[in-house]
Structure formats: structure tokens, C-alpha cells
Backbone as CSV, one residue per row, in Angstrom:
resi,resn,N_x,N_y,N_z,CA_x,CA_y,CA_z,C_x,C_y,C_z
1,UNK,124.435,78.856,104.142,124.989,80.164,103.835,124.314,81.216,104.702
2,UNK,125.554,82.096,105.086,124.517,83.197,106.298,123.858,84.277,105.233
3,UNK,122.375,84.646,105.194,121.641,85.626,104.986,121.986,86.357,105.535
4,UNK,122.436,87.764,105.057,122.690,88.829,105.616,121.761,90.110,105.207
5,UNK,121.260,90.960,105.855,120.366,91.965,105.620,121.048,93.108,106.089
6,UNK,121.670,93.244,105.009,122.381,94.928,105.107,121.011,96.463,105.355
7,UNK,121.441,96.449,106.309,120.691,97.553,106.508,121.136,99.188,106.529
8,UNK,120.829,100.370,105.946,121.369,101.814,105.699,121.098,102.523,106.768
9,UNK,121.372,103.409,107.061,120.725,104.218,108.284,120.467,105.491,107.358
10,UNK,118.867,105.187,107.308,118.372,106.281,106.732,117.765,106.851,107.575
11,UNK,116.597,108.062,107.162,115.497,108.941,108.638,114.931,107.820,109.192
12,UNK,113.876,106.559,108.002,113.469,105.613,108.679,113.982,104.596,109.279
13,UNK,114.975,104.670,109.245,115.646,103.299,110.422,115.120,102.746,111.429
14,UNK,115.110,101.338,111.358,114.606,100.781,112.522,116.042,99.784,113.127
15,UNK,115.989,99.771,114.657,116.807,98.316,115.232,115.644,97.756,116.744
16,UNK,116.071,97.053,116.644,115.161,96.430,117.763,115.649,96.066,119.197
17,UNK,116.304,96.972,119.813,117.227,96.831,121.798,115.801,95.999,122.258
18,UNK,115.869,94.769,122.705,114.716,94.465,123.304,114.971,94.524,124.801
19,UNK,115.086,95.576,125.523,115.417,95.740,126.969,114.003,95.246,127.344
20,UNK,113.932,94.023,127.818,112.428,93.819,128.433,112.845,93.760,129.445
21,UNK,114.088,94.209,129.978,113.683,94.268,132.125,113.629,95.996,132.345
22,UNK,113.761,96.508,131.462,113.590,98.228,131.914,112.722,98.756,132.808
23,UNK,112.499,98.908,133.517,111.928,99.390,134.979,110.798,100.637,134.586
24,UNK,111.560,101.548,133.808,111.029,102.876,133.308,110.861,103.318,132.272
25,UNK,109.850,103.988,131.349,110.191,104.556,130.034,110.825,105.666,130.336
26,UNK,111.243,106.271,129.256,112.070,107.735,129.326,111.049,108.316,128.025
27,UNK,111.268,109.814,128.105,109.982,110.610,127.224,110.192,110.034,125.927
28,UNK,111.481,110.172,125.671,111.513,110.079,124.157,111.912,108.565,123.658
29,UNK,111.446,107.356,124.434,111.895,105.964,124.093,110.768,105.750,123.281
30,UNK,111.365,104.595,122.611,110.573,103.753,121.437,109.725,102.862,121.645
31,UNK,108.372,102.646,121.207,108.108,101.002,121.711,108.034,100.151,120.659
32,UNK,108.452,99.037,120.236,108.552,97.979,120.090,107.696,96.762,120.015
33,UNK,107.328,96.352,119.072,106.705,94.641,119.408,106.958,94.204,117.876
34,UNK,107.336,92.874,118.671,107.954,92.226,117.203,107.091,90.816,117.458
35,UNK,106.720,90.319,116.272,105.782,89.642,115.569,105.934,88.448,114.528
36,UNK,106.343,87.165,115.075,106.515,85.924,114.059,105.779,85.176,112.963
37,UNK,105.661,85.455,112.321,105.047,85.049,111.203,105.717,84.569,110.288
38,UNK,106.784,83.443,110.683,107.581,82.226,109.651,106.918,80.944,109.946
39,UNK,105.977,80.268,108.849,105.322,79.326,109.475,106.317,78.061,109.735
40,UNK,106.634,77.362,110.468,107.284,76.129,111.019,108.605,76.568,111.371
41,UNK,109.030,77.507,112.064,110.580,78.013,112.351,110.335,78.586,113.219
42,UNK,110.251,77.718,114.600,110.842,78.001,116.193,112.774,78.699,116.171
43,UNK,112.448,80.021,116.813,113.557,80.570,116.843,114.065,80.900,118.107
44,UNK,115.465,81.307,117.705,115.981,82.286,119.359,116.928,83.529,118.685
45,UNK,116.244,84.536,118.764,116.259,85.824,118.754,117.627,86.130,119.374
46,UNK,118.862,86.930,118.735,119.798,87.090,119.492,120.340,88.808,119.282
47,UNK,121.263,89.374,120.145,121.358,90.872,119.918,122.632,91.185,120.412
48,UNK,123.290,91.695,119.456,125.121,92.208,120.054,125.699,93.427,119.260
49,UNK,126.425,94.248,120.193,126.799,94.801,119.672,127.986,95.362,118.915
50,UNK,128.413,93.596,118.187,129.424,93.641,117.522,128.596,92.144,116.102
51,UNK,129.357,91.720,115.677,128.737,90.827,114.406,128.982,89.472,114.894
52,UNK,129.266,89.098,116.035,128.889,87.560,116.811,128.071,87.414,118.142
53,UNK,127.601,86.226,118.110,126.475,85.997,119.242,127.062,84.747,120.155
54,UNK,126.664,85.045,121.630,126.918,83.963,122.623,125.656,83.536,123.208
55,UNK,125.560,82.971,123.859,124.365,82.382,124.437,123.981,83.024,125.149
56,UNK,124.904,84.045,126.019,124.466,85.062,127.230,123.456,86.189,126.825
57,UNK,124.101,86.157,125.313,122.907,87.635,124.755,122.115,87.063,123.828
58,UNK,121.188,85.942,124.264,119.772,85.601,123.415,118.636,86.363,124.641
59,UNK,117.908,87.020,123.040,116.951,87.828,123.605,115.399,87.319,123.301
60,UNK,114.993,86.512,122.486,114.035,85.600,122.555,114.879,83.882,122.418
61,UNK,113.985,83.188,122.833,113.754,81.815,123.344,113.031,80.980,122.317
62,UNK,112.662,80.065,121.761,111.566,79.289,121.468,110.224,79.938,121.048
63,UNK,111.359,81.396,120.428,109.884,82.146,119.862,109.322,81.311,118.481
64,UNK,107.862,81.259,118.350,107.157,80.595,117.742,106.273,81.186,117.159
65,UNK,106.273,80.534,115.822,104.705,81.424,114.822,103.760,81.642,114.737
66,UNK,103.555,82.676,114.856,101.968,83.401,115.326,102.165,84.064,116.462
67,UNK,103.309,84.466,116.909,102.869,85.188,118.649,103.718,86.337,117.908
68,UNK,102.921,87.564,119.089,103.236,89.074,118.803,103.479,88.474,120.525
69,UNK,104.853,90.024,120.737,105.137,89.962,122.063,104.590,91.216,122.628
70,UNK,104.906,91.697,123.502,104.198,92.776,123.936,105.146,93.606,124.158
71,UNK,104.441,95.531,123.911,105.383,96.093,122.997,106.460,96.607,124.268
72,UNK,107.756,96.965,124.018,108.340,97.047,125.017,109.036,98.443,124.943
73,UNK,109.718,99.118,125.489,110.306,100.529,125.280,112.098,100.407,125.471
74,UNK,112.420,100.904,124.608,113.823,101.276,124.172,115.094,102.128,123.968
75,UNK,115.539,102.928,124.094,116.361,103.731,123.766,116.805,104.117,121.907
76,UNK,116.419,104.709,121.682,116.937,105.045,119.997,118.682,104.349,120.245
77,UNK,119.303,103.795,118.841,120.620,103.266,119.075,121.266,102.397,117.823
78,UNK,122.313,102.322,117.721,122.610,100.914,116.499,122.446,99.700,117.017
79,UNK,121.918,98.683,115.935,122.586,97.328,117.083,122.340,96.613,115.790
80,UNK,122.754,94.844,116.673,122.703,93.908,115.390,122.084,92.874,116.153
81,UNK,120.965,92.216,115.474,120.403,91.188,115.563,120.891,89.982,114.467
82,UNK,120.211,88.937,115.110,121.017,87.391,114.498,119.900,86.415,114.699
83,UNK,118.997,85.890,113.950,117.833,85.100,114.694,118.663,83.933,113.813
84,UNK,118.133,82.547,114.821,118.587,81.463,114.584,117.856,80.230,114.661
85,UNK,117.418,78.944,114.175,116.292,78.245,114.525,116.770,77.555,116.263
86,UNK,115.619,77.545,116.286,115.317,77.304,118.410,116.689,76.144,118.781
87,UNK,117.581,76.646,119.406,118.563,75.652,120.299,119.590,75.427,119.306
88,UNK,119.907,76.427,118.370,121.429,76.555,117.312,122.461,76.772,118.052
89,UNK,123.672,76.469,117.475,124.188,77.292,118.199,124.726,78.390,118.055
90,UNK,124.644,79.667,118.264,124.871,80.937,117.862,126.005,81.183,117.293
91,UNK,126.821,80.464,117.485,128.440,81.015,116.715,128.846,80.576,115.347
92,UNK,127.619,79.697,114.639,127.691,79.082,113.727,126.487,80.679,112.770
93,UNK,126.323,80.325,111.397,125.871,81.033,111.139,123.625,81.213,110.752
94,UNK,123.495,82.678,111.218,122.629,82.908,111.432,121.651,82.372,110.456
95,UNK,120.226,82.212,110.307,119.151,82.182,109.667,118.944,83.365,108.907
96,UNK,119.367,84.702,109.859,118.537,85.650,109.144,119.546,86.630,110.034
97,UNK,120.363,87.834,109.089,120.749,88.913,110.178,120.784,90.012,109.603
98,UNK,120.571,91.130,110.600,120.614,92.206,110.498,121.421,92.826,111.272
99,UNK,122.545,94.042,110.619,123.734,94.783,110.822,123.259,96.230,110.579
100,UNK,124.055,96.597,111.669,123.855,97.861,111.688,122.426,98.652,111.764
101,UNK,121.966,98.536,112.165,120.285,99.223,112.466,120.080,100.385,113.399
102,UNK,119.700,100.923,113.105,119.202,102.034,113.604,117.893,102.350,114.312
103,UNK,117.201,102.380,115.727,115.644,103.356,115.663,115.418,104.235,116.256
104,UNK,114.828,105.206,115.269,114.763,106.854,116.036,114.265,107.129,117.133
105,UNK,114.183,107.664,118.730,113.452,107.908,119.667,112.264,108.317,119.154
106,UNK,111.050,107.704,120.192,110.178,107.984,120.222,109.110,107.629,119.127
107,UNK,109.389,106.534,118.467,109.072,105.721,117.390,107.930,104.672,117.720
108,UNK,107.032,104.519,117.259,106.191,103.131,117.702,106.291,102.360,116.370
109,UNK,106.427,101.243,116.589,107.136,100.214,115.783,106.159,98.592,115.458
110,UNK,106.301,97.941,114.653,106.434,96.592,114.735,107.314,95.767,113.816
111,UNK,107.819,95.008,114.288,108.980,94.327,113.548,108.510,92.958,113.367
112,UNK,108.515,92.447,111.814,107.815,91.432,111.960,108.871,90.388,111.039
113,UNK,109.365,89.185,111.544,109.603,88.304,111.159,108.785,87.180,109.937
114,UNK,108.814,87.491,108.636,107.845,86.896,107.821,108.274,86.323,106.506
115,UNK,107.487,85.830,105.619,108.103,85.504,104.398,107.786,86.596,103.210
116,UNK,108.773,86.856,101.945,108.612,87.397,101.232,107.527,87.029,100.013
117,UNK,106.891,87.944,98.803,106.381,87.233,98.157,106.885,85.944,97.410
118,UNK,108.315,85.615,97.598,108.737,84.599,96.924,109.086,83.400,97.756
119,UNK,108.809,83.769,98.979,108.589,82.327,100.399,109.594,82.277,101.260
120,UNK,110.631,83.558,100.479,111.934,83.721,101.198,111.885,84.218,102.877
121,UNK,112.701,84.007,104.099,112.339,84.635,105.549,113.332,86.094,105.492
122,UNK,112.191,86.838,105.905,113.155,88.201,105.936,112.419,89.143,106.879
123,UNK,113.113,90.252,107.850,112.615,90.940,108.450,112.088,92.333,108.009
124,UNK,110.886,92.953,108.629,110.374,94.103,107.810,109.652,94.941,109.324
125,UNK,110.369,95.744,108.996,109.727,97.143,109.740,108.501,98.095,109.526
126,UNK,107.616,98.170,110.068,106.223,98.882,110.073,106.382,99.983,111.200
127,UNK,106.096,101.329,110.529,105.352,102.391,111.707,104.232,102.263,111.853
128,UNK,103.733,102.296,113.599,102.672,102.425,112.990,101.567,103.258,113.610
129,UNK,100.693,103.785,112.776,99.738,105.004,113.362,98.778,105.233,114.771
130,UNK,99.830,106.110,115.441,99.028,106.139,116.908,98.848,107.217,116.848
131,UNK,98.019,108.410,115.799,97.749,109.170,116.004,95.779,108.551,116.234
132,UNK,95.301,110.032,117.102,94.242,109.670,117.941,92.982,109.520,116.909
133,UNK,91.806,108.319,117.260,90.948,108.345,116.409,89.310,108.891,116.812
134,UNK,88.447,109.432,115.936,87.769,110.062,116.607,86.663,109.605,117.783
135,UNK,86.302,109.704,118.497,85.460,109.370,119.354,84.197,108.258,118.483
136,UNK,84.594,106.943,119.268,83.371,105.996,118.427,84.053,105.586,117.565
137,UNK,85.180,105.742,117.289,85.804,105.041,116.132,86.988,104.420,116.710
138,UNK,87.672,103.171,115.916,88.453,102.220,115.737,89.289,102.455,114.489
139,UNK,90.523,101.884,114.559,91.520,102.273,113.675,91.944,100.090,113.312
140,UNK,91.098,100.454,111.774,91.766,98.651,111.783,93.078,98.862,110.504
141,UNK,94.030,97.622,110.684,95.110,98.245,109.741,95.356,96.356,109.538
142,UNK,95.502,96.449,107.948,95.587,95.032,107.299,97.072,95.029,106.897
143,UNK,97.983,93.874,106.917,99.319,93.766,106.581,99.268,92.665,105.474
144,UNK,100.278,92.328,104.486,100.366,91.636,103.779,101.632,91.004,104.196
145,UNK,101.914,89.876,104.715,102.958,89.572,105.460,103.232,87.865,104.496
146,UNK,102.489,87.327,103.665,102.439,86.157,103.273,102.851,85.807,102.239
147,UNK,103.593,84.864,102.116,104.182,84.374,100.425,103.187,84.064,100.055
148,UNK,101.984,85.290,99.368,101.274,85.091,98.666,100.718,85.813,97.293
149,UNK,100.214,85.692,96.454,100.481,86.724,95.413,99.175,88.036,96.090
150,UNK,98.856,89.194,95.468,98.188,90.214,95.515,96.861,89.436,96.360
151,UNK,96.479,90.187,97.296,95.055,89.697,97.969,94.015,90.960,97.965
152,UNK,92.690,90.313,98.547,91.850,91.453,98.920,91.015,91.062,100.531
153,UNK,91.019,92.286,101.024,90.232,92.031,102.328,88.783,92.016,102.004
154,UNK,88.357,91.135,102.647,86.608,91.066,102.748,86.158,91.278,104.092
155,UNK,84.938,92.030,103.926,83.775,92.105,105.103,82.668,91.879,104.605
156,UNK,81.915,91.011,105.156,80.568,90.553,104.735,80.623,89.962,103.435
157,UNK,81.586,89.260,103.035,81.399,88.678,101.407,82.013,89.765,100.452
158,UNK,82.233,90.782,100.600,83.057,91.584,99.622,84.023,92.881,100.183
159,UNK,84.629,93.312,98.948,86.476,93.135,99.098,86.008,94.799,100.044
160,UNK,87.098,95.333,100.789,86.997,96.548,101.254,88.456,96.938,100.823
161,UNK,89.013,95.816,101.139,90.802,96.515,100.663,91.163,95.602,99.096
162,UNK,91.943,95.682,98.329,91.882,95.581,97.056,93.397,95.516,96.825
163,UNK,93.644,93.991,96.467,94.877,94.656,95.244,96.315,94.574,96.129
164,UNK,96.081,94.226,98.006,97.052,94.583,98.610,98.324,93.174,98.660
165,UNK,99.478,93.890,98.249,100.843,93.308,98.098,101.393,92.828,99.315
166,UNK,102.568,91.840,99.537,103.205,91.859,99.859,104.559,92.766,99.821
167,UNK,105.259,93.959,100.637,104.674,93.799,101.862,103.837,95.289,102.467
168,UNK,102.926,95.245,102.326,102.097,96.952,101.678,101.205,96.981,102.918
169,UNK,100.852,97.172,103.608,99.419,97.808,104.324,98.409,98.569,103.778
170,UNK,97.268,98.040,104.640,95.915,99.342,104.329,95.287,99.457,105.529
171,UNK,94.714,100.366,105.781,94.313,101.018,106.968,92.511,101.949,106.558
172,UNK,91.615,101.877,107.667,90.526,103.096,107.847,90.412,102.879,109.027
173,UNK,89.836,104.178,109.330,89.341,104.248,110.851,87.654,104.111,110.329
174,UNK,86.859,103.307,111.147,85.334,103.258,111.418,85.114,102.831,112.539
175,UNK,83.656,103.022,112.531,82.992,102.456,114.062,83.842,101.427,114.810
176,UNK,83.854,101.798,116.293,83.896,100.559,116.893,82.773,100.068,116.852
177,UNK,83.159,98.185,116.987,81.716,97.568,116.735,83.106,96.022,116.338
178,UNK,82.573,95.330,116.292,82.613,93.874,115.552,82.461,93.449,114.339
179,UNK,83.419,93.418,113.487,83.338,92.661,111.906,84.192,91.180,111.648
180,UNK,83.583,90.885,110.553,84.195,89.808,110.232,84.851,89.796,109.296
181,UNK,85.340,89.614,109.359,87.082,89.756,108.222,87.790,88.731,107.403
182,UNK,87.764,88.386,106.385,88.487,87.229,105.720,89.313,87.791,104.643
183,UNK,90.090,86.801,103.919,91.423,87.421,102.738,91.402,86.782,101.918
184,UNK,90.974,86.775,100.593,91.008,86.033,99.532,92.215,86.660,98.756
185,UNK,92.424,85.478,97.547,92.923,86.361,96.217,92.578,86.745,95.889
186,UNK,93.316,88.573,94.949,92.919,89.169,94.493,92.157,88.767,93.211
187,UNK,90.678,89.624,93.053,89.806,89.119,92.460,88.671,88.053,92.815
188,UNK,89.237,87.681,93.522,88.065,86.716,94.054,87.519,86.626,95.747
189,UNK,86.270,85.898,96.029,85.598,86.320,96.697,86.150,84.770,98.068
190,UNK,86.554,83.861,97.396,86.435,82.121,98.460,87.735,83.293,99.049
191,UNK,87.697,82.426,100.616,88.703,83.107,101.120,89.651,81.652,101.104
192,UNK,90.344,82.235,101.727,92.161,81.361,102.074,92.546,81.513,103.025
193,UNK,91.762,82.641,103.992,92.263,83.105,105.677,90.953,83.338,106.422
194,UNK,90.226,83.047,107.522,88.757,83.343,107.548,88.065,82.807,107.373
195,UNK,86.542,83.229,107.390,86.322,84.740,108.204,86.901,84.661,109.560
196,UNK,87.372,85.633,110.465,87.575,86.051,111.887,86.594,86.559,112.106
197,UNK,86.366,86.927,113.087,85.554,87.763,113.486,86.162,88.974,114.901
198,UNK,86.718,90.434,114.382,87.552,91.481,114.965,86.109,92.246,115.920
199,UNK,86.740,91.969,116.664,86.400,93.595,117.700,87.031,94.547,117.746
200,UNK,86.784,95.299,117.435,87.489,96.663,117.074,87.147,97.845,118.092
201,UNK,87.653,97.571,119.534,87.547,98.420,120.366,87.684,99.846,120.185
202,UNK,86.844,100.717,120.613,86.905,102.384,120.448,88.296,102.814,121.210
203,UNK,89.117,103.849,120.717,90.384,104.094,121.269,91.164,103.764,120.612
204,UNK,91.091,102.362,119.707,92.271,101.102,119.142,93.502,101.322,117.913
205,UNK,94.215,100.547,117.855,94.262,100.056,116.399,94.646,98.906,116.463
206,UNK,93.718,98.170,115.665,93.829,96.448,115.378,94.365,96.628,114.241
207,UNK,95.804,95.603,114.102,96.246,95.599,113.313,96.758,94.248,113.236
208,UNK,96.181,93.503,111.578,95.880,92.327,111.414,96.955,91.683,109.970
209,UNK,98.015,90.967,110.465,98.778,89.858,109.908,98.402,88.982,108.772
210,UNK,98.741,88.908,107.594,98.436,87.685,106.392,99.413,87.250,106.792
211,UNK,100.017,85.888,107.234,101.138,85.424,107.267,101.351,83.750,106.689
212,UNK,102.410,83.463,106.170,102.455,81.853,105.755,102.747,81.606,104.379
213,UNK,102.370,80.732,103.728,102.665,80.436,102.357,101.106,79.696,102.002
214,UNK,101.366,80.618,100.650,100.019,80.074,99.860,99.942,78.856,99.401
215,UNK,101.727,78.571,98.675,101.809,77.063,98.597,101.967,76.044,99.268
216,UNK,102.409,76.389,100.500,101.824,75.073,101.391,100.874,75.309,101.941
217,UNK,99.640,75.665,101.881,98.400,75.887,102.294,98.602,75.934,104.187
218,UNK,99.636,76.799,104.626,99.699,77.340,105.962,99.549,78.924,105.791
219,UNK,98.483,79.681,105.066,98.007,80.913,106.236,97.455,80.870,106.869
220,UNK,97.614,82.400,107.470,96.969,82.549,109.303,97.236,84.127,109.314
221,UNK,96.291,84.297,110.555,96.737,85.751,110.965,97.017,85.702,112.584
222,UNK,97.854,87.127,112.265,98.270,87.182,113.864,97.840,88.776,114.246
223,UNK,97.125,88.949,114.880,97.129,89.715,115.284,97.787,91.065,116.672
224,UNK,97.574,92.018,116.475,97.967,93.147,117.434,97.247,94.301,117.796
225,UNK,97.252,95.116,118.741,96.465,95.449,119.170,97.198,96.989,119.623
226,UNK,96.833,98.412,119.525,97.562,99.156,119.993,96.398,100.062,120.809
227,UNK,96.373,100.253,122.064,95.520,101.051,122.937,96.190,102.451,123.080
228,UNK,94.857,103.422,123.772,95.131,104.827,123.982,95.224,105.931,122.945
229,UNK,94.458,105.540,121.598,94.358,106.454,120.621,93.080,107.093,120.961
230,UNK,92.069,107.388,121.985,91.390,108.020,122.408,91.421,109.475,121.584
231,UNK,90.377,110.118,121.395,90.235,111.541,121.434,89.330,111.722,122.273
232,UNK,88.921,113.053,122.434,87.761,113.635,123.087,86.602,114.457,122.522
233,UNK,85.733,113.936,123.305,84.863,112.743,123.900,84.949,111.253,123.559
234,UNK,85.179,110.690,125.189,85.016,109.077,124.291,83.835,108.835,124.628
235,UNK,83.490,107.289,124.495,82.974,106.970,125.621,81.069,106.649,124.533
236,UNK,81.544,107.262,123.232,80.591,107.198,122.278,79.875,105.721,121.898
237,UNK,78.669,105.256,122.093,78.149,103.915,122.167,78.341,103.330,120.568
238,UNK,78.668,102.078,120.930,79.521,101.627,119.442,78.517,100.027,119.594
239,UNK,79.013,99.647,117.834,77.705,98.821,117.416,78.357,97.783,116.688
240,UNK,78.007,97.282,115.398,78.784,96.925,114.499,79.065,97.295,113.696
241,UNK,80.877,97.528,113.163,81.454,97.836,112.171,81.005,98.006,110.650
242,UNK,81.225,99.013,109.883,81.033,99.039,108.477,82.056,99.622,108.108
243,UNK,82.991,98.872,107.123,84.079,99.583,106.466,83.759,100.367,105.350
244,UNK,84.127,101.648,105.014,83.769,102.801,104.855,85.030,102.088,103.245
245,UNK,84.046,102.623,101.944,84.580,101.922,100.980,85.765,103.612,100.514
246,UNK,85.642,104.929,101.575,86.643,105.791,100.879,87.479,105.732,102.513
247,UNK,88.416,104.509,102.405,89.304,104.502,103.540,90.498,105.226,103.479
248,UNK,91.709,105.430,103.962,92.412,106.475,104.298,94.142,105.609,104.736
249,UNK,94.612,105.305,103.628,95.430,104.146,104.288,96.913,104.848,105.266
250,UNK,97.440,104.316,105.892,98.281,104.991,106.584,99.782,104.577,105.659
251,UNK,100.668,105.159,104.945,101.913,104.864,104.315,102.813,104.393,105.134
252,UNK,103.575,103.080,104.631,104.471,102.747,105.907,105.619,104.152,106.133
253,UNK,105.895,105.209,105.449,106.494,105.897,105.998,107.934,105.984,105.715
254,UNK,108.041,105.314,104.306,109.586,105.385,104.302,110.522,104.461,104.660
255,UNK,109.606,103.362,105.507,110.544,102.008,106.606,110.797,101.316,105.011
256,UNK,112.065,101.007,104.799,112.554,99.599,103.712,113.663,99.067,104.224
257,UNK,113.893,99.111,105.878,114.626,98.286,106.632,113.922,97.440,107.117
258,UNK,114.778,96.517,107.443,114.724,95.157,108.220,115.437,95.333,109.805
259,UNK,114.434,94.783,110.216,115.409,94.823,111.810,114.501,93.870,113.227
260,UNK,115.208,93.587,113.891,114.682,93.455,115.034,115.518,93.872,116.296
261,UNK,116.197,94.236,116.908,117.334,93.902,117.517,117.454,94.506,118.966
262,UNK,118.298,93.896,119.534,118.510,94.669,120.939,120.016,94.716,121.945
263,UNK,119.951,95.213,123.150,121.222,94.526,124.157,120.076,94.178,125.434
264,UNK,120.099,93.406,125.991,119.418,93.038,127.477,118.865,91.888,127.367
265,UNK,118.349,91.413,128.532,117.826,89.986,129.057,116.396,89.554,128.777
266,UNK,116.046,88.454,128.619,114.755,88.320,128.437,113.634,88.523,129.407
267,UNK,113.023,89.400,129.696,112.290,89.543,130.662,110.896,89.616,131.167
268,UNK,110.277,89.856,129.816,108.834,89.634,129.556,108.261,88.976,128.833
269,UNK,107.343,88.255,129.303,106.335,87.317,128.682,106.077,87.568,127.216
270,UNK,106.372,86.852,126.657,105.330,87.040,125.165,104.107,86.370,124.998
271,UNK,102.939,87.299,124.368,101.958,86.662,124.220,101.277,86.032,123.033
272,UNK,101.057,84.542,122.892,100.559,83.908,121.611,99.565,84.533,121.289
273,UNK,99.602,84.674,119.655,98.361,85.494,119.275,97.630,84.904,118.140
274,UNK,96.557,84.372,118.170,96.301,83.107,117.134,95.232,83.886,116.553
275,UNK,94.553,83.328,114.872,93.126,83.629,114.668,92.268,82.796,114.914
């Protein structure tokens, strides 16, 4: 049966044009990076701008779980995406689609392909915060992306984020510096993801993936990375991380669309992103 993900065009609208041969940004284009996190479902990403797909307009390939691609720039626009498992054939019906989508110029985005808390595959839209962080500081941002019930983030053996849902974020800015990071269930301390161990470059925002199912004991994280949140002065000597227990979370902003979508050719590399 085709899954269909009716999508509204509200202020937050997202669609996903993955023009990865675009030559140029324009001032007010979008960027983009979309992010797999369905554990065992090799896909091919498709984009039209009507409600069927041909082979000519697949816009990912043999995309695979755990890779973030790298973010790409867009034109604000409608479109419809159709993801399908790797080598379907497109005219039959989709895995997962999204109609009618919308994303506003000048938007920074991630679109992440994941499971719901109930293990279901569905797409979910994140803004996300590139406003500038202060000199010496790092911007880390935790996602709940996993068919898993309520979790908590740990550093050093205890929780810093608390309580966080599927599909909810939390966010602080602190030192750049190096921490180690793991995800238990909420309430408890054994993890289920972890420890990693994040560098949290000055300028940044690391922004870090729960993805998989709790009941088949496949989580993982995937990570992403967003450069040029600089303020001034940089350049401030950085150490190791301490998450600051009165953090500052960033709201997704209104996004309760689903989307990925585009019109154009495949043209840039995606990069695997493992923990």
C-alpha cells in the first residue's frame, strides 16, 4: 500500500529540489541536507513535479543508513518526492511520499528520513540554528530520530538533556573542546548509543542523530555538522567541553512537515557519516 504524507503549506513548509549540479547560490536560496536514518532500507530518492516518477528523475541512488549528504542550495518552490527501496521500480508504488511541499527561501534545513516512535518510516523536517555563537563556543544540538521510547543525553555518566522524545530536539551552546556523549533511557544511566566522543569545533553546530529501533537493538547516530556560526572575536583557545546544566534549546520552529524533495540530477557526492 502507497504511504502517502500529505503535506499543508503552512509558514513552515519544507520541500527538498535537490539541484546538486547548481553552479551558484542565489542570496535568498535554501540549503539543504538530508539525512538517512531507516536502519536496513537502501533507497533511491526520487523528485517530480507531478505525482509519478521515471527513472530519469531519481535524485538519490543507493542512499544508505547513516549517511548525511552535504548540504546543497535550492530555490524556495513546490515539489513532490517519492523514496523507494534501492533498484524499485518507480512507477509502482512508493515506500514513502510526499505531495505538495513547500520551502521558504533562504531556509537552512535538514530533512531526515527516520522511524517514528512506533518503528513506522516517515520523513521530518528540522530548522536549524545558524544563528552566530559566541566566541569559544560551540553549538551542540541532540535529535530524537529513533523508534525509541523517551531518552536522556549523558556526558560524563550523567543526563544533561532529559526526557527527550521522539521527534523533539535539544540544543546549548558551550565551550569548544571535546565531550563524550552517550543516550540512555529515560531515567537511567547504561547507555544504548555510546559513549562517542564529539569535537565540538568553535564556530559550529554539531548536530547529533538517535536513529534505529530499540527493538531490534540497531541504534546509532549520525551525525552533522554546520560551519561559519563565528562571532567576533574568534579565535578564543578552547579545551574540553562542559555542558552547562541551564541550556537553551532551539524550538523546531513550527516544522510538522515531512519532506525531502527536488527537480535535477544527481551531482554531488554524499558523505557516510557513522558513530
Amino acid at each position: 500500500m502507497r504511504r502517502v504524507i500529505a503535506v499543508c503549506a503552512a509558514t513552515a513548509a519544507v520541500a527538498l529540489p535537490l539541484v546538486l549540479t547548481t553552479p551558484a547560490a542565489a542570496a535568498d536560496d535554501a540549503k539543504v541536507t538530508v539525512v538517512h536514518g531507516v536502519p536496513g532500507l537502501t533507497v533511491d530518492v526520487y523528485g517530480s513535479a507531478d505525482e509519478t516518477y521515471t527513472a530519469e528523475e531519481a535524485l538519490l541512488q543507493d542512499f544508505e543508513p547513516g549517511t548525511v549528504t552535504d548540504p546543497v542550495d535550492l530555490p524556495g518552490g513546490t515539489y513532490n518526492l517519492a523514496v523507494f527501496p534501492a533498484g524499485a521500480d518507480p512507477s509502482g508504488d512508493p515506500a514513502i511520499e510526499a505531495t505538495g511541499v513547500e520551502v521558504p527561501a533562504g531556509a537552512n534545513l535538514s530533512v531526515v528520513a527516520h522511524l517514528n516512535a512506533s518503528g513506522d518510516p516517515v520523513l521530518a523536517a528540522f530548522a536549524n540554528d545558524v544563528d552566530p555563537v559566541a566566541a569559544g563556543q560551540a553549538r551542540l544540538v541532540v535529535r530524537h530520530t529513533a523508534a525509541a521510547p523517551a531518552v536522556d543525553i549523558l556526558a560524563g555518566g550523567k543526563p544533561v538533556f532529559s526526557g527527550l522524545t521522539n521527534p523533539k530536539e535539544d540544543s546549548a551552546d558551550l565551550p569548544a573542546g571535546s565531550v563524550s556523549a552517550a543516550v540512555a533511557l529515560a531515567g537511567t544511566t547504561d547507555p544504548v548509543i555510546g559513549p562517542a566522543d564529539l569535537d565540538l569545533k568553535e564556530g559550529t553546530s554539531t548536530i547529533v542523530y538517535a536513529y534505529g529501533s530499540a527493538e531490534d537493538a540497531n541504534l546509532a547516530l549520525a551525525v552533522q555538522t554546520i560551519g561559519g556560526l563565528h562571532s567576533s572575536p574568534s579565535g578564543v583557545p578552547s579545551g574540553t567541553a562542559e555542558l552547562p546544566a541551564d541550556r537553551t534549546p532551539f524550538a523546531l520552529a513550527g516544522i510538522a512537515l515531512l519532506a525531502l524533495v527536488a527537480a535535477g540530477a544527481m551531482g554531488r557526492r554524499a558523505q557516510r557519516v557513522r558513530a
